[in-house]
FIGUPA-711938 format. One record per residue: residue in one letter; x, y, z of N, C-alpha, C in turn. Coordinates in steps of 0.2 Angstrom, whole numbers, plus 5000, padded with zeros to 4 digits. Example, Ala and Ser with C-alpha at 12.3 -4.5 7.8 and 13.67 -1.06 7.14 Angstrom:
residues 2
A506649725039506249785039506649845039;S506449895035506849955036506450005039;
***
This chain:
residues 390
X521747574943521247614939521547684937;X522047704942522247784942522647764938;X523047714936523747694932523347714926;X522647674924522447654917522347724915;X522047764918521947864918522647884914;X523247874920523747904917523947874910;X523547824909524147784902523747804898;X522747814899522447874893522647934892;X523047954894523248034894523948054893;X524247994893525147994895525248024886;X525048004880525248034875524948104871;X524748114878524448204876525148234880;X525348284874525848294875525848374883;X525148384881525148444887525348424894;X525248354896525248324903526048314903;X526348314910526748304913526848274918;X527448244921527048184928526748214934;X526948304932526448324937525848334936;X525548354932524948334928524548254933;X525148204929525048144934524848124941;X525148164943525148154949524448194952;X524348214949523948274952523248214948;X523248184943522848134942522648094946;X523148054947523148014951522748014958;X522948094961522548124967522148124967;X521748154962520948184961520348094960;X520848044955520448004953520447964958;X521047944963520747904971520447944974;X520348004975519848024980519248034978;X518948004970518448024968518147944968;X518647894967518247824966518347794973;X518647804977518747754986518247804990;X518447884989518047914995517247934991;X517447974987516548004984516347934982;X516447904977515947854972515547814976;X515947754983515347724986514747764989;X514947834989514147864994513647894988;X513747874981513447894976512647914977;X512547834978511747824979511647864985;X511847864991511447884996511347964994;X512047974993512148044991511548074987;X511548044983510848054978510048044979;X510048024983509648004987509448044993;X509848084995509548115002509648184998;X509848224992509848254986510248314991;X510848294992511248324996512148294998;X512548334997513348284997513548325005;X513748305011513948355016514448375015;X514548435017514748525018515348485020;X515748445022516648415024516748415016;X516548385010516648375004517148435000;X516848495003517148535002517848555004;X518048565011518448545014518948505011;X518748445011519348385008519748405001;X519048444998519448444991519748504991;X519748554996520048614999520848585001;X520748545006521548515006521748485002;X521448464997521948434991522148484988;X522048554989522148614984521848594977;X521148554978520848584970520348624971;X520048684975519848724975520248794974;X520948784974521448844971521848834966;X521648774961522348764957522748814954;X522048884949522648924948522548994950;X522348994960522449054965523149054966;X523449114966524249114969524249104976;X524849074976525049044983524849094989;X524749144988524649214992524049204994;X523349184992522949174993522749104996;X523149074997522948984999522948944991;X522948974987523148924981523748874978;X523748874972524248824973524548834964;X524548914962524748954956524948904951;X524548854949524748814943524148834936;X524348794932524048834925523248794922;X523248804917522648784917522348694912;X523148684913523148614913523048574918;X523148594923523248574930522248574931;X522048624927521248624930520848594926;X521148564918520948524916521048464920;X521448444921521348384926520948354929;X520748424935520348424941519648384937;X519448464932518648444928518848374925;X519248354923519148254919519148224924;X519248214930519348164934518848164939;X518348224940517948234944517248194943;X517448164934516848124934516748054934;X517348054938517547994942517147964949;X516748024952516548024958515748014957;X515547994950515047934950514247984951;X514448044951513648104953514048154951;X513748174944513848244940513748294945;X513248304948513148354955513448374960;X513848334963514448344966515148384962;X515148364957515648374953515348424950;X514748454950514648534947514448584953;X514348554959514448594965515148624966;X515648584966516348584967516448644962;X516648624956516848674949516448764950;X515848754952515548794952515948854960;X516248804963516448854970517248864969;X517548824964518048824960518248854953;X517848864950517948884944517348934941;X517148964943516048984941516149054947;X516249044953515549094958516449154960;X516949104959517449134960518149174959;X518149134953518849164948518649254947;X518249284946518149344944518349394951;X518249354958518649394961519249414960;X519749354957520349354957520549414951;X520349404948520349454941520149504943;X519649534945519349604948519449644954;X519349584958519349594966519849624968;X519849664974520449704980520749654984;X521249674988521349624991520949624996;X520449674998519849645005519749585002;X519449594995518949544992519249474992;X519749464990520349414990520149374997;X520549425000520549385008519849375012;X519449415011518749395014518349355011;X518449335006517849294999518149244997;X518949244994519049224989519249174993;X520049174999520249135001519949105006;X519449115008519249065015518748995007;X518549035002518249004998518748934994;X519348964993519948914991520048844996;X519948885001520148835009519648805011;X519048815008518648765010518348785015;X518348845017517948885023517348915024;X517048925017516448955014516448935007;X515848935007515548885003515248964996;X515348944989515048994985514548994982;X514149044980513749024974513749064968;X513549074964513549114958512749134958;X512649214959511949224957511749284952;X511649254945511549284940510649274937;X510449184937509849194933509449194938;X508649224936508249264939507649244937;X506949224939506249214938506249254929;X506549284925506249304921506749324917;X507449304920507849324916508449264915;X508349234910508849174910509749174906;X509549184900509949174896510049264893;X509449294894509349344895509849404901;X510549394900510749424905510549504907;X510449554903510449584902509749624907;X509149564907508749594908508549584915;X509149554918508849554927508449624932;X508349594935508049654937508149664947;X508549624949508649634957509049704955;X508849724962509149794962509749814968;X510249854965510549864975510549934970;X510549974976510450054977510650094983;X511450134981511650154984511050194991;X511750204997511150235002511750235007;X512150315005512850305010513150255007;X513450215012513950185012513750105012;X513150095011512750045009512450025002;X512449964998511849964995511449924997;X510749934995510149914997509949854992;X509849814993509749744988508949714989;X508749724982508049684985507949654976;X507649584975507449534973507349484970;X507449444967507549364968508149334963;X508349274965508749234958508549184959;X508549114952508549054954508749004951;X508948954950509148884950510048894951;X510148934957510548944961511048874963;X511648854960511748794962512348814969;X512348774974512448784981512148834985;X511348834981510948914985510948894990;X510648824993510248815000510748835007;X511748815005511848845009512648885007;X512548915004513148955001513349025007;X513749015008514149075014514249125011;X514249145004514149225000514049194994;X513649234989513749234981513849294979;X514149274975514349324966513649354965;X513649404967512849404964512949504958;X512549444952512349514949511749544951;X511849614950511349664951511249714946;X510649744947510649814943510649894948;X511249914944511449974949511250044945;X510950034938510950084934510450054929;X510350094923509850104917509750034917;X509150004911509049944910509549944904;X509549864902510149844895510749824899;X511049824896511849794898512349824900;X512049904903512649944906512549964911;X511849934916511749964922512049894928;X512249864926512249794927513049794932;X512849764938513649764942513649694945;X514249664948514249634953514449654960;X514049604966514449644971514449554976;X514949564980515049494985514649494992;X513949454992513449434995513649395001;X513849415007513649365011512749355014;X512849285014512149255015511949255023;X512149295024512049305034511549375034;X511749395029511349485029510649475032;X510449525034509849525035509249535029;X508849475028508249545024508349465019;X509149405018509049385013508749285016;X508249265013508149195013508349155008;X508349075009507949025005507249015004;X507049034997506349034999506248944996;X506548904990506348884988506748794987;X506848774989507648694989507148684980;X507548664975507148644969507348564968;X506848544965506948474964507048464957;X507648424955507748414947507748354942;X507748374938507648294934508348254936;X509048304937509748244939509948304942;X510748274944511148294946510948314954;X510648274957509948274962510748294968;X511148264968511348264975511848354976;X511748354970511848464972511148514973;X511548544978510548584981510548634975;X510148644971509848684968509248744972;X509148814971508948844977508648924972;X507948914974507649004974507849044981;X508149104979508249144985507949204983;X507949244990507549324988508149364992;X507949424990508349474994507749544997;X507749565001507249605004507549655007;X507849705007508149765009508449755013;X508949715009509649705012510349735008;X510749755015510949795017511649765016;X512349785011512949765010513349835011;X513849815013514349885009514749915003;X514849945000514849974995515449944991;X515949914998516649894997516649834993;X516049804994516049734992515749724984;X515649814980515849804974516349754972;X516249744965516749694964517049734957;X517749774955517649804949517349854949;X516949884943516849954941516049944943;X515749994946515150004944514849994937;X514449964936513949964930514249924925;X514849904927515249834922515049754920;X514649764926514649694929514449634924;X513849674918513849614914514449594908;X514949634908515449634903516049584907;X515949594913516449524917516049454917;X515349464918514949404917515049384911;X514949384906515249364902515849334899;X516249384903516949344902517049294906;X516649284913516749254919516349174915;X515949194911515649144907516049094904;X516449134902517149074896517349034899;X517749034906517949004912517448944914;X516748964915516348924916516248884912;X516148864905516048864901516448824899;X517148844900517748764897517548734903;X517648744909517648684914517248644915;X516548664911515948634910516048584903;X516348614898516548554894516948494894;X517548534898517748464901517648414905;X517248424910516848394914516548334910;X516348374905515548354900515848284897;X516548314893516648264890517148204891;X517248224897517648174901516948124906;X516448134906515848124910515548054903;X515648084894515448044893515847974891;X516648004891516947934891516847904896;X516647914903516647884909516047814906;X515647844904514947824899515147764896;X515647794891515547754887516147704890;X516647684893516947634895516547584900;X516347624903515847584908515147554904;X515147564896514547514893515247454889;X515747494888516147454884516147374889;X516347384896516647334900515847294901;X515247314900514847304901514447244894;X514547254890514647234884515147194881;X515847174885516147124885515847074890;X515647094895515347054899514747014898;X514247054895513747044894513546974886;X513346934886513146884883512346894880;X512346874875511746864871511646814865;X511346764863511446714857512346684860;X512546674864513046634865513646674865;X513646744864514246774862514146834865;X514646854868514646934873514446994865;X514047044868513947094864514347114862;X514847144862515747144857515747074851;X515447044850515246994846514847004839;X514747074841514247094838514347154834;X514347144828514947204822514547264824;X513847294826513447334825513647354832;X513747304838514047364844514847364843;X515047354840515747354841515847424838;X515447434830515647504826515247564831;X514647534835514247594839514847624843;X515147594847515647594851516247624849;X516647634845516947644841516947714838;X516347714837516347784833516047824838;X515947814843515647864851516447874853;X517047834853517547824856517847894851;X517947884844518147944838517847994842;X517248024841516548084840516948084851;X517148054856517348104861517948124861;X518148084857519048114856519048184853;X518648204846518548254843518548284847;X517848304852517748334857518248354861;X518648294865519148324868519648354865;X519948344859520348374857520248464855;X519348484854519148534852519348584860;X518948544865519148574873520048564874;X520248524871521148554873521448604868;X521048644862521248674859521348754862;X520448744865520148794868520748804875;X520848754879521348784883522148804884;X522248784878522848814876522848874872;X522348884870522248954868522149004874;X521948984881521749034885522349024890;X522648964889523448964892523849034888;X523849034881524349064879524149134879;X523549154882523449234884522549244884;X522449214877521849234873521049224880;X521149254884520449244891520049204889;X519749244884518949234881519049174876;X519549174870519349104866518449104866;X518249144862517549134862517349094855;X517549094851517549044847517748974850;X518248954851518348884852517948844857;X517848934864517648884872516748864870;X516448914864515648914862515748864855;X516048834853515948754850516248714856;X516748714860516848654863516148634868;X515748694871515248684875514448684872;X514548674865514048654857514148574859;X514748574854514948514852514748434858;X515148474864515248424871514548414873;X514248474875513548454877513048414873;X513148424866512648384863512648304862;X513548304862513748254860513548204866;X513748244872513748194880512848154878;X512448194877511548164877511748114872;X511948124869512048054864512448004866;X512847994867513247934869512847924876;X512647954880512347954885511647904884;X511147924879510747884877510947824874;X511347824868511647744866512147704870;X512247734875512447684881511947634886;X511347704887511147684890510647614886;X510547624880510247574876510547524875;X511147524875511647464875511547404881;X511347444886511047424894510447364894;X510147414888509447374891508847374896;X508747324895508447314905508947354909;X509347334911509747374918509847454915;X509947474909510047544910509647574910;X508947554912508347594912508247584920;X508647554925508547544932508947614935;X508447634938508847714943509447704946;X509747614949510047624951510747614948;X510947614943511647604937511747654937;X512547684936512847734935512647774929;X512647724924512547734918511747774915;X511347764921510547784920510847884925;X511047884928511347934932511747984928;X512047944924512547984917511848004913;X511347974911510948004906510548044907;X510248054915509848104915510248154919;X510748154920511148214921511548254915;X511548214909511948234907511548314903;X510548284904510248334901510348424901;X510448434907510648494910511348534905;X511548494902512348534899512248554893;X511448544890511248584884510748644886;X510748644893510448714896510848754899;X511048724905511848764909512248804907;X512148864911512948904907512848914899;X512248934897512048964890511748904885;X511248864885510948834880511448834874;X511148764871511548774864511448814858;X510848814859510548894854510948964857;X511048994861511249034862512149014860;X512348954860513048934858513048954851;X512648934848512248944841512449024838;X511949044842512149114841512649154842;X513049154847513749164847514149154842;X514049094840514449064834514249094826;X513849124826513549154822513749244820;X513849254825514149334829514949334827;X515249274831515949254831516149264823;X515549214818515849194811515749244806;X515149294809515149354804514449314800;X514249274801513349254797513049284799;
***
């Protein structure tokens, strides 16, 4: 199956057999070791804490951290890789826990961070030491960055932190988060980040959340209650913090697109084979001109998509960070497109794709999350409206 990966990919001219090989690693240890514990994993709506570890010593928690760090200094075709093959391991949740401690909660210290911060945060986080989380959305403030309201307030050599964020993904048990705060005026200038460890005193889990998919990653309400950090573990400039969130958002954002739309070829292959196989009136449904062209045109409509996510990352290969045009349609395009093919898969199913226990029923109510996550598509919308001068 790793072979059939590489011979989908092999005429894209951005890969190279190291590229390959680095396929090849990521998509065995996604279909032999993750995929058989799918169901349980799902089931007990938890993946165990080794998980991270393994894909630590595979070095795909540092693809492109410098070797100085515990990484493995490669580019960002190397983490394109990671994100398509990840959705091989048969639970979207796993594969947005990972990315998220990989690509989401972490990258900004690389970019911003000191070397305390490097060494104390970054790389036990690479190594699979310490688990991360991202804590930006808040009871009232979602999409809404601006208007968070937890507060840390200097006091000496401390800031004082008090209260809440939520749909927290690795909240239940993350060893530090990316946590924004407000250290100044309301709006978008009082706004910082600082590196939370979750050992401080004063912080809880108040709340494990239970969600329509993606069940087998802990999603989490936390509060903070006069707690106490050091001032070192600023991240960056005081009062910055929402202008790297943002940035830190692009980042998030392609790895989520290609995730997305590598999650809905998985979809749709796995209805294709299923539909070879499957028989009705004497003749396998491939027999049947109305699923051959559904098929077909879902095959065009994710290639689009991917070809839109590989433009986005050559543009941020060749300098461009932000790419905010190309990474806010590819995470338009990808997430809208993923519900749909996810839905006309799962209708091609039938009876069984309407059973909890198909991959394919796992693909559709997971995939709902990707037109809310990391920015709705309405806010995609209006970005692109900003971007184009409408």
């Amino acid at each position: 199956m790793a072979d059939m990966q590489n011979q989908r990919y092999r005429h894209y001219p951005q890969f190279t057999e190291e590229h390959d090989a680095l396929r090849k690693t990521v998509h065995d240890w996604c279909v032999n070791r993750l995929h058989p514990h799918a169901e349980a994993w799902e089931a007990a709506r938890l993946f165990p804490r080794e998980i991270f570890k393994e894909a630590a010593d595979l070095g795909l928690l540092g693809i492109r951290v410098p070797e100085e760090y515990g990484g493995l200094g490669l580019d960002w075709w190397f983490t394109t890789v990671w994100a398509e093959e990840l959705a091989h391991c048969g639970m979207a949740g796993l594969g947005m826990a990972l990315l998220v401690q990989s690509d989401m909660a972490t990258p900004v210290i690389g970019e911003i961070g000191d070397d305390y911060h490097k060494r104390n945060f970054w790389q036990p986080a690479v190594q699979g030491d310490a688990i991360a989380a991202l804590g930006v959305t808040e009871p009232d403030a979602g999409s809404d960055v601006a208007s968070i309201r937890t507060t840390a307030v200097r006091d000496g050599d401390d800031f004082v932190i008090n209260g809440a964020k939520t749909y927290i993904t690795n909240g239940t048990r993350a060893d530090f988060i990316t946590l924004a705060v407000r250290t100044g005026e309301a709006g978008y200038g009082g706004i910082s980040l600082v590196l939370f460890p979750t050992n401080t005193k004063g912080y809880r889990v108040t709340r494990k959340l239970e969600k329509i998919g993606n069940h087998c990653s802990d999603t989490a309400e936390i509060a903070f209650e006069d707690c106490r950090i050091p001032v070192r573990n600023l991240l960056g400039m005081e009062n910055m913090g929402f202008y790297y969130i943002m940035q830190n958002f692009q980042g998030e954002r392609l790895v989520g697109s290609l995730s997305t739309i590598s999650a809905a070829q998985r979809c749709l292959d796995l209805t294709v084979q299923y539909c070879r196989d499957r028989s009705a009136f004497n003749k396998p449904l491939t027999g049947f001109q109305t699923v051959r062209h559904l098929l077909v045109q879902l095959e065009a409509e994710i290639e689009a998509g991917r070809q839109l996510c590989y433009r986005a990352v050559q543009l941020v290969e060749a300098g461009d960070d932000m790419a905010i045009r190309e990474i806010s349609m590819a995470k338009l395009i990808c997430g809208e497109l993923a519900n749909r093919v996810a839905d006309r898969c799962l209708q091609l199913h039938g009876g069984m794709g309407y059973m909890a226990e198909t991959e394919v029923s796992r693909i559709w109510r997971d995939a709902r999350l990707i037109t809310i996550g990391g920015g709705t598509s309405a806010i995609m919308r209006e970005i692109l409206t900003k971007v184009q001068g409408i």
